[in-house]
C-alpha positions in Angstrom: 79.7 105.7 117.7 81.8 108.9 117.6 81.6 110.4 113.7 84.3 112.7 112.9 85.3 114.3 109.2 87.7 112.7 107.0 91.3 114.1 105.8 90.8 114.8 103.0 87.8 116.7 103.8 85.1 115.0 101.6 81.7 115.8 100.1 79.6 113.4 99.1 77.4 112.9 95.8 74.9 115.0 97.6 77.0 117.5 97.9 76.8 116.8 101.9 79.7 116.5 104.4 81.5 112.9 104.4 81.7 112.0 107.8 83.7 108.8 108.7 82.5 106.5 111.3 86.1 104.5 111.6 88.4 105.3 114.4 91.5 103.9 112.9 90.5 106.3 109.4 90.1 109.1 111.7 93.4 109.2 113.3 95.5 108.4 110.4 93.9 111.4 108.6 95.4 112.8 112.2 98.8 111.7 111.6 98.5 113.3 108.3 97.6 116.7 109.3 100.1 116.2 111.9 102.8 115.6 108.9 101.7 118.0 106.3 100.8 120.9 108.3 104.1 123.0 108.7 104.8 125.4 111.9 102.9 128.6 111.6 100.7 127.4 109.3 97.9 127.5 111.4 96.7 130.7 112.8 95.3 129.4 116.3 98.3 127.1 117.0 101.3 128.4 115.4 103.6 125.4 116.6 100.9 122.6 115.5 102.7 120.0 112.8 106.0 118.8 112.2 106.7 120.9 108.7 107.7 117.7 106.5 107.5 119.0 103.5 109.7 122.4 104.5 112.5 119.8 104.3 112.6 118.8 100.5 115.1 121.4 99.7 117.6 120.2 103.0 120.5 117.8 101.9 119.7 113.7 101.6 122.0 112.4 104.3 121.8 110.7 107.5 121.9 113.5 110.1 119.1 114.7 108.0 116.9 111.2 108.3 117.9 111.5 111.7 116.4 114.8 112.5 113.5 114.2 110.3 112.6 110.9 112.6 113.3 112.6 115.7 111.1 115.9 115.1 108.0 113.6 113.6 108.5 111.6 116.9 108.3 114.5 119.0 105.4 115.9 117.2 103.1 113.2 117.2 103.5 112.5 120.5 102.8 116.0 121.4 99.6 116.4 119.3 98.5 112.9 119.4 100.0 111.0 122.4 96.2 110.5 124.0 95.5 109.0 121.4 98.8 107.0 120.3 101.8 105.9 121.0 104.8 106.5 118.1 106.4 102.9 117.8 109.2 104.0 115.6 109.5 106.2 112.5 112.1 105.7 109.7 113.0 107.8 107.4 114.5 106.5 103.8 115.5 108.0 100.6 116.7 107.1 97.2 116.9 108.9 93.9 115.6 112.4 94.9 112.4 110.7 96.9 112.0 110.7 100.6 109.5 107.5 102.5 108.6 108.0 105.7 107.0 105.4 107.9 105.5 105.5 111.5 104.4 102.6 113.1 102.1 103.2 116.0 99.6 102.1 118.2 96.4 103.0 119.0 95.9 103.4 122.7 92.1 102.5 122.4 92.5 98.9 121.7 96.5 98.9 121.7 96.0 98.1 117.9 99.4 98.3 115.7 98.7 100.6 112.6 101.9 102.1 110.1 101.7 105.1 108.0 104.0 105.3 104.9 104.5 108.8 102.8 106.3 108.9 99.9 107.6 112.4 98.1 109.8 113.8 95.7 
């Protein structure tokens, strides 16, 4: 059983380390980092993520949902392509807020999963 550490990191009552035994858990927290974490964020891998949240001040329009999709795409497959495989990822908004959902399957057991963020 491979134990890994949740995102968000957790503690526990005990004030010990949450670890998370669920594979499917563990790489959605994954695809999270993968979302949130913007280029040059990190020290040790300055083009790790896909910088989704640099976008909230570009312009709500369709080349914009566009690139969006396109550079998540790219950047899950790069970072997480052993371990999935992006099935799609659309991009949405309405009344200042932005969704974004990937589908994707797990290349373990070829499981379907989606992932839906939603932001203002």
């Amino acid at each position: 059983m491979v134990t890994g550490f949740g995102f968000p990191f957790g503690v526990d009552v005990a004030g010990s380390i949450r670890p998370v035994d669920d594979d499917a858990v563990q790489l959605r927290g994954k695809v999270l980092q993968v979302l949130f974490t913007a280029p040059g964020e990190r020290v040790n891998r300055p083009d790790f993520g896909c910088g989704l949240f640099n976008l909230v001040f570009d312009p709500d329009n369709a080349i914009m949902a566009a690139a969006v999709e396109f550079s998540i795409g790219q950047a899950l497959t790069r970072w997480l392509g052993d371990d999935l495989a992006v099935a799609g990822v659309d991009v949405s908004s309405a009344d200042e807020a932005m969704t974004v959902e990937v589908s994707y399957v797990r290349r373990k057991d070829l499981a379907p999963q989606a992932l839906r963020v939603h932001f203002r």
